[in-house]
Structures are given as C-alpha cells and as structure tokens.
N, C-alpha and C positions, 0 to 999 in steps of 0.2 A: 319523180315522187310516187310515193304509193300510198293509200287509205283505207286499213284492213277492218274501221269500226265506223259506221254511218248511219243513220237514221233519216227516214220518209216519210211523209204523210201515212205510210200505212202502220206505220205507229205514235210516235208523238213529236217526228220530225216536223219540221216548217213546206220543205219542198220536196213537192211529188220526187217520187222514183226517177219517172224523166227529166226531170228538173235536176234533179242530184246529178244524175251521172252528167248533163251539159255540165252544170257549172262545174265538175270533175275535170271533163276534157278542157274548161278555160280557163282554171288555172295550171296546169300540165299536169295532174294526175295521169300515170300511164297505166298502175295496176287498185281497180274499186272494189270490194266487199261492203253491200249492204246487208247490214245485221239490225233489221227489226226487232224490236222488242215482244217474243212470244208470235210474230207471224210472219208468214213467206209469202205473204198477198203482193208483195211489188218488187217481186224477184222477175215474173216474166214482164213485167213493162221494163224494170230497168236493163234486164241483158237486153233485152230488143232495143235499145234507144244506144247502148254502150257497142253492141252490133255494127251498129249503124256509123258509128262513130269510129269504129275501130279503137277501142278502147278495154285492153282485157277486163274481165267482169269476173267474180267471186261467190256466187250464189253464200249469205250468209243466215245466220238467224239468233239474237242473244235471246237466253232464257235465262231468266230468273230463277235463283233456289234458295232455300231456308240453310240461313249461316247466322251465328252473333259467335262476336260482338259488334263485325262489321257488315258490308255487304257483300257478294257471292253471285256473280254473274259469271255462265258459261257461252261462249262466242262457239254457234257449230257453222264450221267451213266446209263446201262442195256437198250441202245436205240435197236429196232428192227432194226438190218441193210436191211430187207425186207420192211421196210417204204417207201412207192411212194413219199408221201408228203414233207418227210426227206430230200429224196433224192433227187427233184427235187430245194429245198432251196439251198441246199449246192452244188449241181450243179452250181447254179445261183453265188453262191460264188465264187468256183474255176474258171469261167468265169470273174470274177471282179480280181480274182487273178492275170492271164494272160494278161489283160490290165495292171495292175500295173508294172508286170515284165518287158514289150515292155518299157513303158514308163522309168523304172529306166536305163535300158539300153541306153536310150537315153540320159539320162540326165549324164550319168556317161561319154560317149562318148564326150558331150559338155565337160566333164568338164577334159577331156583329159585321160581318163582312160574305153576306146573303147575296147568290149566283143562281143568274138562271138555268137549270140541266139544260133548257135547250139553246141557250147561247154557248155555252162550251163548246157542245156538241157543232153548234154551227162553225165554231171556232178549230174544231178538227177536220171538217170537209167531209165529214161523211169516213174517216178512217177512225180507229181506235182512237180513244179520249183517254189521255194521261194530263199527268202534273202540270207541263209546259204550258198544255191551253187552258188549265184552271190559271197558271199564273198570269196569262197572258188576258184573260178576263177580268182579275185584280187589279191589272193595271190598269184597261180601259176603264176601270169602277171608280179607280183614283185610290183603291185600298193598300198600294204600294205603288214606287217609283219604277221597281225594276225585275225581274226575275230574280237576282241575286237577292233582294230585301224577302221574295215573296216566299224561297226557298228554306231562307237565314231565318224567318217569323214564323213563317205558316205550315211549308209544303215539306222540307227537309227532313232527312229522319232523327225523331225525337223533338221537331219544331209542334206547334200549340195544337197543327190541326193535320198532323201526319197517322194516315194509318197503314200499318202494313197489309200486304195481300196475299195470296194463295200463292205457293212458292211449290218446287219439287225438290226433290235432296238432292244436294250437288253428286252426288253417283248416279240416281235415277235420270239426271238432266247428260251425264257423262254415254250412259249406257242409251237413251233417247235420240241420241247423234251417231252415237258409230254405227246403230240399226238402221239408220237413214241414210247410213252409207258416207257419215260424214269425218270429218275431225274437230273433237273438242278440244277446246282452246279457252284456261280462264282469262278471263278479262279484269282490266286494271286491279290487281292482284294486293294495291295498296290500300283498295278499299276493304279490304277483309278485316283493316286494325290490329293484326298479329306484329308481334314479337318475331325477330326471324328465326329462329330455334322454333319456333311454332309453326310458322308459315314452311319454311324446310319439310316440316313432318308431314301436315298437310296436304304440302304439293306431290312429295313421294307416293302419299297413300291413294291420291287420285291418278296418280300416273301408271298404279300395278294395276289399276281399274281401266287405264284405257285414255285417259290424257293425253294427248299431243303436242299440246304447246301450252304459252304464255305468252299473253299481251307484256314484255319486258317495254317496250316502246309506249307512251300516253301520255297526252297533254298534260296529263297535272302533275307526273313523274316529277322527283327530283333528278339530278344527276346520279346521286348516291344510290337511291332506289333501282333507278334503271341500270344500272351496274350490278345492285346485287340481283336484279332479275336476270339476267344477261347470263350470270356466273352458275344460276342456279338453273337455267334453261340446258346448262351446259352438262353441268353437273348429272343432270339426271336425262338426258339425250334428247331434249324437249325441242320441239322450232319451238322459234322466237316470231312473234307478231307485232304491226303497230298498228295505232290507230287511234285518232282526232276525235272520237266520240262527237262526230260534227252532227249537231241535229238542224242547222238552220242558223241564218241572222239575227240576231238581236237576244237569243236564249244563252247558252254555255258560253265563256271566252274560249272559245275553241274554234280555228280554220280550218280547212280541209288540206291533208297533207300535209298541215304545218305546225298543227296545234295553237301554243300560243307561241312559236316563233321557235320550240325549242325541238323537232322532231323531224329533223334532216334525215331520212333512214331510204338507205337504198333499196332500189327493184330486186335487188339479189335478197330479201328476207321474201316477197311475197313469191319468186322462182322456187326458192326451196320450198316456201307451202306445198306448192303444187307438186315439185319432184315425191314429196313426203306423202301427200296422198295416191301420187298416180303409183308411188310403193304400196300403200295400202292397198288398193285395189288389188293390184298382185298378187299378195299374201294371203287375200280372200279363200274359202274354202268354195271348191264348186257346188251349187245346190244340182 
C-alpha cells in the first residue's frame, strides 16, 4: 500500500509526525507523503522516524489557493523544506490561517456556541490550530455529536460559522513548488465542483504552467470520477497520485492507505512519482 495525502499535528492532524509514520509502518504502508497544510515543520521528525523504520518517505506539503465554485488544493511533492521563498509563502498562509480561526470563534460565540482561544489551541499541542480542533472542542462542549454534524452546521464551507482565509492563485501555489524544486500535484480534483468540459480546461491550463500530476486516487472518489481522472491524467501526460487525506481517529471517515475501503492502489503509482521527479531534476538548467 501507499499514502501520497496525510496530515500531523503540524497542522490539523490528530498524530504527531512520528506517530503517523508508526502507525504507517502498522498497517503495511510501504510508500508515506506527509502533505501538511501550509507547513513543512514535521517533514524532518517524520523522515527520521520513517528512516528508522525503513519505510520510503515523501517530503510533502498542501497549499491552499483561491478557486470558486469549489475548493483548489495543490499537493507539492519532494519540496526542499530549506526553501526561503517556500517558506516565507506559506508563512503568509498560516498567518491568514489565524485570522480565520479568531474570526470563526467569533462567529460561533454569536451563534451561541462560545470557545475558549486557549482550549483550542490546547487542543492542537502547540502546532497550527485548524477546523478539526475547533470541532473537536464542540464536541467536548456538547455543541455537536460529531465532527461530521460540526462540519455539516458550523465549520463547512458555506455552514453558519465558516470563514474563508488567505489563499494564493492556483498558478502562484503551482510556480511556489517547482522553485522549491518540487512537483505540483492538484489534490482531490472533485472538489473544485466543475463540469468536466470545465475541469479538462482547467487542468490543461495548469499543466502548460507546470502541473505534474493529479490526486486521480481519494477517499471520497467515485468509481466514475476516478476513471475520468485516470483518463484525463493520461490524456494530458500527467502522474497519477493517491491518497487517504488521513488526518487521525475519529475526524474524516478516511484510513491510511485505504480510504474508506475503496483505494487499493499500487507501489508502482508512488515509483513513477519519484522516476518523474528524479526526470525533473535532470532537465534542470545548471545555475
């Protein structure tokens, strides 16, 4: 099995970095990408612990960027997490992050279901504070049963007390990874809410930009979806990626490696990653 989408405590995951990659190695994950949201802060605990483990490892990172009607997530694979330029982006992010949170907290308070800033925060460990540990606050407050109600009511987008946050353009998020020496790759491609005649156009025009791949592989995929990603990965000379969007227990119905039962995908998709980058490199211009 392979798991090309994960989440850590270093952003709104449940289990540390090292934590992730163990429970990787026990359930037979062979090949990890952890792709934090906006930061690469538990890129070196988790290769050291995957190291250790012998367990190939993926340095990842998703970034957020400004898309409607849906959402517009780019997954960058083999980034240098020693990128100034990287780092100073997604810095600017987790800062847009942090306004977002104050803001939802405020709005959840109007709406009668008042959080303490510093229990969240307690509730993150000390890494970025996202949605997962507002919802997971909710719950202990008794303002919902579950993540799924606090998402569906509160936290969702377009739910009572959703706000959006500081995003970059999906080209400046595309152009931010290959300067990092990485490959972009969009992620679950079905949440954009396009038409395929739309989505086609889309993806072409991000691919003369510098696109690599497509998440074709993901938990919430249909069959039919993942087919026409497949087709369209092809179509335009794109790898193909998967990946569990696994942030932890008890948050997303999503497992590692397996989604929700429907994402059997062989080692040979995360093999050609790698062939695909270590081409890149290659083609590099000497400075």
């Amino acid at each position: 099995m392979i798991d090309l989408h994960t989440h850590s405590t270093a952003s709104d995951g449940k289990l540390a970095p090292a934590g992730l990659v163990r429970e990787a190695a026990r359930v037979g994950i062979e090949v990890l990408a952890l792709t934090d949201h906006d930061t690469l802060s538990g890129l070196a605990e988790a290769a050291e612990e995957a190291s250790g483990l012998g367990l190939e490892f993926i340095r990842g990172v998703e970034i957020s960027a400004e898309f409607s009607p849906g959402t517009l997530h780019m997954l960058g694979y083999f980034v240098d997490p020693a990128d100034a330029e990287l780092e100073q982006a997604l810095s600017w992010l987790r800062g847009g992050r942090d306004d977002r949170n104050r803001l939802i907290l405020e709005r959840l308070a109007e709406l009668g279901c008042p959080l303490d800033p510093g229990e969240v925060a307690a509730l993150a460990g000390g890494e970025s504070v996202g949605r997962p540990h507002i919802a997971r606050a909710m719950i202990n407050h008794g303002y919902v049963s579950s993540f799924q109600e606090a998402f569906d009511r509160y936290l969702g987008k377009g739910a009572a007390a959703y706000v959006d946050r500081a995003k970059m353009t999906p080209e400046r998020a595309v152009a931010q990874i290959l300067r990092a020496g990485g490959l972009p790759v969009l992620a679950h491609p079905q949440t954009l809410a396009l038409e395929r005649d739309a989505m086609e156009r889309l993806v072409e025009s991000l691919a003369s930009l510098g696109l690599a791949g497509l998440e074709a592989y993901y938990y919430s995929h249909s069959e039919e979806e993942t087919a026409f990603f497949l087709s369209l990965a092809r179509k335009l000379g794109l790898a193909v990626t998967a990946g569990s969007d696994f942030h932890g227990p008890g948050t997303i119905d999503s497992s590692l490696g397996v989604g929700q039962g429907n994402m059997n995908v062989p080692r040979s998709i995360a093999d050609a990653l790698v062939r695909r980058h270590d081409q890149s490199l290659q083609n590099q211009p000497l400075r």
